[in-house]
Each structure stands twice: as structure tokens, then as C-alpha cells.
MDAnalysis code that builds the backbone (N, CA, C; Angstrom):
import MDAnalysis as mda
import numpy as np

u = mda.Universe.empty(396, n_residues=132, atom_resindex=np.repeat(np.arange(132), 3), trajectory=True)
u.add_TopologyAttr("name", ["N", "CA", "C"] * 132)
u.add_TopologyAttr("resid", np.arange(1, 133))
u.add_TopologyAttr("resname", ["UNK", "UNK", "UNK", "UNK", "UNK", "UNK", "UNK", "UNK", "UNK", "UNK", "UNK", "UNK", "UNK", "UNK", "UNK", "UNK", "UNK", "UNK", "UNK", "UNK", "UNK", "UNK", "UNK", "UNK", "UNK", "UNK", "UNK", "UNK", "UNK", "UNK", "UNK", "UNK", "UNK", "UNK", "UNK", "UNK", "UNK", "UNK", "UNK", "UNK", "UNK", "UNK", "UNK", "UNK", "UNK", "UNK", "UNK", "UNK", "UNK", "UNK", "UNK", "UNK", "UNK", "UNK", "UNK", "UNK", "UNK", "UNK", "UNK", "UNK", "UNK", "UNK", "UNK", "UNK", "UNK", "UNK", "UNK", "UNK", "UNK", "UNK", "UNK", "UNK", "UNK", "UNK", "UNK", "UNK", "UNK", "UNK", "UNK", "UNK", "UNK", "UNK", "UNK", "UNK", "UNK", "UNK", "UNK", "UNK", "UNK", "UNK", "UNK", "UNK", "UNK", "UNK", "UNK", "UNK", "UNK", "UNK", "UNK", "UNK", "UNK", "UNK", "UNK", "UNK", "UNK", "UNK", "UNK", "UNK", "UNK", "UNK", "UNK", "UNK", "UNK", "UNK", "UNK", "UNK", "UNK", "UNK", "UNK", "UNK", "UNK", "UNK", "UNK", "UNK", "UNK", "UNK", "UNK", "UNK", "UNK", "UNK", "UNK", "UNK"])
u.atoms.positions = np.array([
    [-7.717, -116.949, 25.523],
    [-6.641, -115.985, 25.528],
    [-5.746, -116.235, 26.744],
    [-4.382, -116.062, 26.615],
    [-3.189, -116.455, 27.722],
    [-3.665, -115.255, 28.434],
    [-2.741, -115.119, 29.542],
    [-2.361, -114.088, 30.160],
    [-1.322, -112.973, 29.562],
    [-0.578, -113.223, 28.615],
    [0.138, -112.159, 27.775],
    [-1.205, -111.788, 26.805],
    [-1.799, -112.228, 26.393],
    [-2.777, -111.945, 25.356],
    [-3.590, -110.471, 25.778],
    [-4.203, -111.088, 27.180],
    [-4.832, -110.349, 27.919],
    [-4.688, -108.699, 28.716],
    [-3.409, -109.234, 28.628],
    [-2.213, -107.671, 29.056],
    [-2.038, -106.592, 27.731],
    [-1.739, -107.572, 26.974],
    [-1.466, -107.039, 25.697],
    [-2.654, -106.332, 24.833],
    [-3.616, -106.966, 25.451],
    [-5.249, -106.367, 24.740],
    [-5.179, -105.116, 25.419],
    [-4.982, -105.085, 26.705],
    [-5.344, -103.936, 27.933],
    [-4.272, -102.795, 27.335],
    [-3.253, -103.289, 27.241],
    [-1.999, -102.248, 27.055],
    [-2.575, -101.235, 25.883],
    [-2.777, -102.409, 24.899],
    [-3.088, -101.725, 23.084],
    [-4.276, -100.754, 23.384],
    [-5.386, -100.930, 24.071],
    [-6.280, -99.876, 24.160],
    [-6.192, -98.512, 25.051],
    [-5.145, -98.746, 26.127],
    [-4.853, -98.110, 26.874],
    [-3.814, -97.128, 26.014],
    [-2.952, -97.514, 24.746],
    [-2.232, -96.754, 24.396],
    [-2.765, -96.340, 22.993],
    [-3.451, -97.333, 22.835],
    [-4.062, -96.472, 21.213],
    [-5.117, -96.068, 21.104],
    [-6.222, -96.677, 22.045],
    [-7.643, -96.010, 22.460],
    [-8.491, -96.938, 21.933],
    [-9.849, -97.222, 22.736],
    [-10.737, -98.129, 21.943],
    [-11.075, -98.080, 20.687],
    [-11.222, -96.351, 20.244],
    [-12.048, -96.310, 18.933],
    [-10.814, -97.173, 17.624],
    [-9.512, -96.875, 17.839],
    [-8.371, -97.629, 17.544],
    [-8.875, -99.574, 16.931],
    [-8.439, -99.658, 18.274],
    [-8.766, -101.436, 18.531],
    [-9.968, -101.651, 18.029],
    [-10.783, -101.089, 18.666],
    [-12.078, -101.428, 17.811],
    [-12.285, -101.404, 16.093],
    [-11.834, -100.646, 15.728],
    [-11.965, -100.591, 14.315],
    [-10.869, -101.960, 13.780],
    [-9.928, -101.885, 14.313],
    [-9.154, -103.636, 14.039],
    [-9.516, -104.735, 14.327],
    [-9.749, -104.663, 15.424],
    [-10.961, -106.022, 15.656],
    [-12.245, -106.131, 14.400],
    [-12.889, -104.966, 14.028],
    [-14.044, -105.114, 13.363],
    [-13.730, -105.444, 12.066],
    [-12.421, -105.115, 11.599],
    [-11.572, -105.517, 10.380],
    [-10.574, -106.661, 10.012],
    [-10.689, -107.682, 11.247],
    [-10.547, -108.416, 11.073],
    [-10.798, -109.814, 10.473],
    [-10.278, -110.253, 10.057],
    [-10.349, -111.466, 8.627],
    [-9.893, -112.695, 9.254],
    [-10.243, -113.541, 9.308],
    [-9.858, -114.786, 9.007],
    [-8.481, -115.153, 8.887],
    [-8.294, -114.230, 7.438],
    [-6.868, -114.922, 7.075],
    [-5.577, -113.442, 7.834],
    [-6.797, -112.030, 8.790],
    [-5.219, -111.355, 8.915],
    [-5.564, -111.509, 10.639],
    [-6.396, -112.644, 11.143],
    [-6.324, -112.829, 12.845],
    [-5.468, -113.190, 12.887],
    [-4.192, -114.180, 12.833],
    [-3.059, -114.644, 12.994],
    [-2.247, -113.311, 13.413],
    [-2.292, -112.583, 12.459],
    [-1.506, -110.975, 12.947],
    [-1.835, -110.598, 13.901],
    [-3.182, -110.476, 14.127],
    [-3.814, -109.752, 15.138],
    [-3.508, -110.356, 16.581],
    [-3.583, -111.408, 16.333],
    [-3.405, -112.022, 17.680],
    [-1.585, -112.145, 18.182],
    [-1.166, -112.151, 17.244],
    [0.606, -111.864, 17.110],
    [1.045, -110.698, 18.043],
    [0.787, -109.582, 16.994],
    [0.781, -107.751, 17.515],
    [0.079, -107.752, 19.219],
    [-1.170, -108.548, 19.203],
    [-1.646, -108.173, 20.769],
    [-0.351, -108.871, 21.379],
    [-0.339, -109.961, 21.375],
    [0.466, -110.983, 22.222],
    [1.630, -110.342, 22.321],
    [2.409, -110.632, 21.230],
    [4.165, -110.280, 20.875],
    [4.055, -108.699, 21.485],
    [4.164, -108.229, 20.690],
    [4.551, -106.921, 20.915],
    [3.631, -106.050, 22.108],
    [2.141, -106.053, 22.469],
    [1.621, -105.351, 23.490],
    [1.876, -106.018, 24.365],
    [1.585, -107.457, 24.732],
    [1.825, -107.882, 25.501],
    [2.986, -108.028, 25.958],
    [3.852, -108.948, 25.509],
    [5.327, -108.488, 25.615],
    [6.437, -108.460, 25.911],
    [6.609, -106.957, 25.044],
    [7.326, -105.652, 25.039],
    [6.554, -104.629, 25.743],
    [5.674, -104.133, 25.262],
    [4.948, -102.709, 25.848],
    [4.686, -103.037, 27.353],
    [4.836, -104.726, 28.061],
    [3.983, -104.500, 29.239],
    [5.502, -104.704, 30.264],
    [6.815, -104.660, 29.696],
    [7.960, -105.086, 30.380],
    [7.797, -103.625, 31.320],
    [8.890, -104.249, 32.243],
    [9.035, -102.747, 33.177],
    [10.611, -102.244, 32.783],
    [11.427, -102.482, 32.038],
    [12.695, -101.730, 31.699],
    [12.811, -99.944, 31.571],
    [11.407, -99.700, 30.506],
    [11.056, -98.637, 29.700],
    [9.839, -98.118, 30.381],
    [9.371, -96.986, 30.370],
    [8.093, -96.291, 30.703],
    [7.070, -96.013, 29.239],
    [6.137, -95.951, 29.141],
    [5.651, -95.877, 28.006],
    [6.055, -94.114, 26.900],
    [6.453, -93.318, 27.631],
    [7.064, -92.258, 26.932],
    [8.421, -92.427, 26.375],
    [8.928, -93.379, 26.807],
    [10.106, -93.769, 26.589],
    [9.904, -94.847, 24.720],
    [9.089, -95.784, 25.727],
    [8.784, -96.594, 24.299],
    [8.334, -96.010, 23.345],
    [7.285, -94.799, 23.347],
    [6.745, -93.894, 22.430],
    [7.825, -93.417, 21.508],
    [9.133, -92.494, 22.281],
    [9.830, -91.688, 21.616],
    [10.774, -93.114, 20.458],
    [10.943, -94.190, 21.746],
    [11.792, -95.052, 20.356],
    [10.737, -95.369, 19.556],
    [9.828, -95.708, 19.832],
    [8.603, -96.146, 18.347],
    [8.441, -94.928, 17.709],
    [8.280, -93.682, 17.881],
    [8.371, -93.059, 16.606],
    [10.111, -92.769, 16.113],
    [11.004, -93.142, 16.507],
    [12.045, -92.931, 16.303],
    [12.446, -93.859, 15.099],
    [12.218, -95.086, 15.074],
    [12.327, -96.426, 14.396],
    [11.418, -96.063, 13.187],
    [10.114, -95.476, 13.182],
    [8.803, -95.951, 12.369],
    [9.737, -94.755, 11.170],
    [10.052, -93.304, 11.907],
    [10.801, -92.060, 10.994],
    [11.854, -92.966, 10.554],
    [12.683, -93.486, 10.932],
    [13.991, -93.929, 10.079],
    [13.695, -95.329, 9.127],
    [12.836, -95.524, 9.378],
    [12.360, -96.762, 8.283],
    [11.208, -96.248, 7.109],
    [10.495, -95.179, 7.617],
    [10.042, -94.509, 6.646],
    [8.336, -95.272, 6.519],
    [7.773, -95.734, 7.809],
    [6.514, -96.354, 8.182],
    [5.474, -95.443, 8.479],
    [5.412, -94.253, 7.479],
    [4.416, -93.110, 7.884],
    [2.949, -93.817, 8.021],
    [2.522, -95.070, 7.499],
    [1.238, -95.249, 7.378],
    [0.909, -95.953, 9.096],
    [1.763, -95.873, 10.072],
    [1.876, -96.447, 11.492],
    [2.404, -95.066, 11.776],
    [3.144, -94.167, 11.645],
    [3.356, -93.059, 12.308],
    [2.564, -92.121, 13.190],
    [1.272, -91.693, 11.953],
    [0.119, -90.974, 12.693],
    [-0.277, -91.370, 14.019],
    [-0.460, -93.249, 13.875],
    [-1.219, -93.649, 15.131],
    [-0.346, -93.358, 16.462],
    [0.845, -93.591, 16.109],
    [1.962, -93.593, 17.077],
    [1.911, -92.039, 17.402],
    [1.516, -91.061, 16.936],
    [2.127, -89.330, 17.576],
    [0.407, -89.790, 18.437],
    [-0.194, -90.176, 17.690],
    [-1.701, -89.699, 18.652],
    [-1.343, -90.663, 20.401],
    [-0.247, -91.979, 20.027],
    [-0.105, -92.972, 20.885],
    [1.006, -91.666, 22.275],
    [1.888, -91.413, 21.335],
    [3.029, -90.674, 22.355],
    [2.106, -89.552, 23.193],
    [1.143, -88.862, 22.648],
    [0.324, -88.276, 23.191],
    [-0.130, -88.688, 24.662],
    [-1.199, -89.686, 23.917],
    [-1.363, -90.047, 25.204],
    [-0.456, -90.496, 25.999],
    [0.403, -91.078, 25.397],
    [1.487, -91.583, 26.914],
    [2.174, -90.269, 27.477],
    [2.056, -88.868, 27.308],
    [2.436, -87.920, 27.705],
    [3.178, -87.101, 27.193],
    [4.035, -87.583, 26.212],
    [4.481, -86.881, 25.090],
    [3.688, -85.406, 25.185],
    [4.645, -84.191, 24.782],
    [3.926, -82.838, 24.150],
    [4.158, -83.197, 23.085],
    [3.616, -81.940, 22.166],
    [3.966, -81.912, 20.885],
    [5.691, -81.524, 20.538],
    [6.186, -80.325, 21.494],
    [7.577, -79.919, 21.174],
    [8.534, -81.060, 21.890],
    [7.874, -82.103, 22.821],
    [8.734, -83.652, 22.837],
    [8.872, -84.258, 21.174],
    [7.609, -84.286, 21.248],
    [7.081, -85.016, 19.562],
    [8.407, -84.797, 18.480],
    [8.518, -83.496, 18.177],
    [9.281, -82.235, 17.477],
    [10.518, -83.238, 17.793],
    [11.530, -83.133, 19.077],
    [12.479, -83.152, 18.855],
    [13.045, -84.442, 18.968],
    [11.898, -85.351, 19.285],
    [12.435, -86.804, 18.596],
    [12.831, -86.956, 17.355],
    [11.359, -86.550, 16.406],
    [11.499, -86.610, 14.900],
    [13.163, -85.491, 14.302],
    [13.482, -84.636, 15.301],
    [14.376, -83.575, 15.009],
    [16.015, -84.637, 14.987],
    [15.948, -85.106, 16.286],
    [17.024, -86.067, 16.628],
    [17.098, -87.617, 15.830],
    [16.008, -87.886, 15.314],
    [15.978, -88.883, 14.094],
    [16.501, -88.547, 13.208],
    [16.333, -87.262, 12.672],
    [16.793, -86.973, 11.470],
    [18.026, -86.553, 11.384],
    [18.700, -86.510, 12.364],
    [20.309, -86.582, 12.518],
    [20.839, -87.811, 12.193],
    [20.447, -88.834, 12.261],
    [20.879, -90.216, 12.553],
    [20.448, -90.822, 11.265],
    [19.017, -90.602, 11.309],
    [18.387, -91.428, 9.840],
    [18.325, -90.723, 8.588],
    [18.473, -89.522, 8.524],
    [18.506, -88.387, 7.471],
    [17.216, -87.940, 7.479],
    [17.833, -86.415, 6.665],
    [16.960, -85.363, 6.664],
    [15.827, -85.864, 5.803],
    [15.368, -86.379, 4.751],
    [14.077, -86.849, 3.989],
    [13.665, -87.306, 5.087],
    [13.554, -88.480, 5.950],
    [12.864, -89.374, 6.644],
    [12.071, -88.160, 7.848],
    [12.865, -87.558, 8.383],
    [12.455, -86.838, 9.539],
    [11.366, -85.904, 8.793],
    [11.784, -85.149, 7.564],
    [10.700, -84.373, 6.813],
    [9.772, -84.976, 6.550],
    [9.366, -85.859, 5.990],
    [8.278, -86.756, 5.861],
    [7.255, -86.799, 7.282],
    [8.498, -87.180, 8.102],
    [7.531, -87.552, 9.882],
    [7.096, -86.315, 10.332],
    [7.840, -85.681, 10.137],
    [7.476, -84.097, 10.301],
    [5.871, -83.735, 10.001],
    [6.049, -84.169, 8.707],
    [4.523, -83.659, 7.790],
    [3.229, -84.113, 8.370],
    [3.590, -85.648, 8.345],
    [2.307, -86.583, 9.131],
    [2.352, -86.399, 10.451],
    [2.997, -85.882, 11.238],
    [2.556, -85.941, 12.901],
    [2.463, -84.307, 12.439],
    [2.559, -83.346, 12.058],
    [1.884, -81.545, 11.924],
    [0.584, -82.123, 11.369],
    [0.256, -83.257, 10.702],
    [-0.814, -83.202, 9.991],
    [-1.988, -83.646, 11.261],
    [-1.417, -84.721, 12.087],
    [-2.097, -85.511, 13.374],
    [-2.266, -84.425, 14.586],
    [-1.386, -83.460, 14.794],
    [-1.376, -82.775, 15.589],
    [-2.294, -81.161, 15.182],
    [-2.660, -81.158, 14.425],
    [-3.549, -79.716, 13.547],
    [-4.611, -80.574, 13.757],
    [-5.065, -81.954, 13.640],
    [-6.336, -82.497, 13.069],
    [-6.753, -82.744, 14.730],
    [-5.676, -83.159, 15.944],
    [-6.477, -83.161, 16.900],
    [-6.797, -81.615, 17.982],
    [-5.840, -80.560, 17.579],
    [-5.925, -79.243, 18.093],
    [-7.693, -78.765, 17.431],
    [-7.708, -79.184, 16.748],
    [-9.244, -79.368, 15.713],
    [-10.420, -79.480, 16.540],
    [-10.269, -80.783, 17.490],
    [-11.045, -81.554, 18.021],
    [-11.565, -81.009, 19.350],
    [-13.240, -80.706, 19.291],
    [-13.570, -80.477, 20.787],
    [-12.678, -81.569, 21.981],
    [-12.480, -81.203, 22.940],
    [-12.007, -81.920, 23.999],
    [-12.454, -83.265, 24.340],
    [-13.749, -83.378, 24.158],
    [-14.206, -84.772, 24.647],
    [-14.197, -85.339, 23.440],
    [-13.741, -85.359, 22.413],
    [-13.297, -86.332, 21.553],
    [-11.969, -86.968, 20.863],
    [-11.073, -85.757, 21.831],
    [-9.833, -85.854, 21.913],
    [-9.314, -87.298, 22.412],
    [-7.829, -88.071, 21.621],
    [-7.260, -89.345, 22.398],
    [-7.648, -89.322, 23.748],
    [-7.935, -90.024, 24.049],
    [-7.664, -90.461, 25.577],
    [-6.171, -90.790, 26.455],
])
């Protein structure tokens, strides 16, 4: 593994959580490691590890992008991700609110649904099993 590889491993668990990574690593194939090793490298490594942006920053544009393209099945992970990077929930709210000015009202309703759905399921959760 490079040194972007390595950053990029650190970053991804640091922002999505081991139990996350771990379950991708353990689901990994043969024919979808090429991705895997892509996403760590390319994008955690990087993007996520530049210093331009703070990670609340990158949060609000990654769920901003995922609502206007309509990528709910990456959305969830991303509200639990903005979380941890510090995001509240009424931050959460008025990203998806200010998306839907721009990208339209369906898209933001949709994001709406799945991050109320991520955010009820971890208010759920004793504390010590809460994101990290």
C-alpha cells in the first residue's frame, strides 16, 4: 500500500467507522478490489485528506451532491458520516433543505426520508453503540 492508500484507509474509518470498512473489506471480491482500492486511494485518500475543506464542510457537499443525483443507497452512510464529522441533525436538515432549492423538491424529499430514517434508528441506539 502507497502512502495515499494508507491515509485514505485511516481517513475512511475515521469517517465512516470500523464496523463500516470492515464489513467492505469482508465483502470484498476479487473482481470488486479494484474499486476498493480506487475509493480508498482516489477519493479518501486524496480528496478527503486535502487541507482546502474541513471534513464538515466535505460532509455538507457530499450529502449535497449524493440528494441532487438521487444516490440514497450512499446517503444513509453519509448522514451517519456528517455526524460524526460534527454535523447536528438541524445542520443535516438544512443542507438537504438548501439542496432542494437548487436540485428540486423530489430529490431533497427523498433525502429527507432516508437521513429521518438514519437519524430515528441512531436516537434508538444505547450510546456506546452509537457512530463514533
Amino acid at each position: 500500500m502507497n502512502d495515499r492508500a494508507i491515509q485514505g484507509a485511516q481517513v475512511r474509518r475515521e469517517v465512516l467507522g470500523d464496523a463500516h470498512v470492515d464489513r467492505a473489506a469482508a465483502s470484498t471480491t476479487e473482481f470488486t478490489r479494484p474499486f476498493q482500492e480506487y475509493i480508498t486511494e482516489s477519493v479518501w485518500g486524496a480528496i478527503w485528506t486535502r487541507p482546502g475543506l474541513d471534513r464538515r464542510t466535505r460532509s455538507c457537499i457530499t450529502l449535497a451532491i449524493l440528494t441532487a443525483l438521487g444516490r440514497h443507497e450512499e446517503l444513509a452512510m453519509h448522514v451517519r458520516a456528517a455526524l460524526t464529522n460534527g454535523l447536528t441533525p438541524d445542520e443535516i436538515s438544512e443542507v438537504l433543505l438548501h439542496t432542494g432549492a437548487y436540485a428540486g423538491v423530489p430529490a431533497a424529499n427523498a433525502a429527507f426520508t432516508h437521513a429521518q430514517t438514519v437519524l430515528t434508528e441512531l436516537a434508538a441506539m444505547p450510546p456506546e453503540t452509537s457512530p463514533e
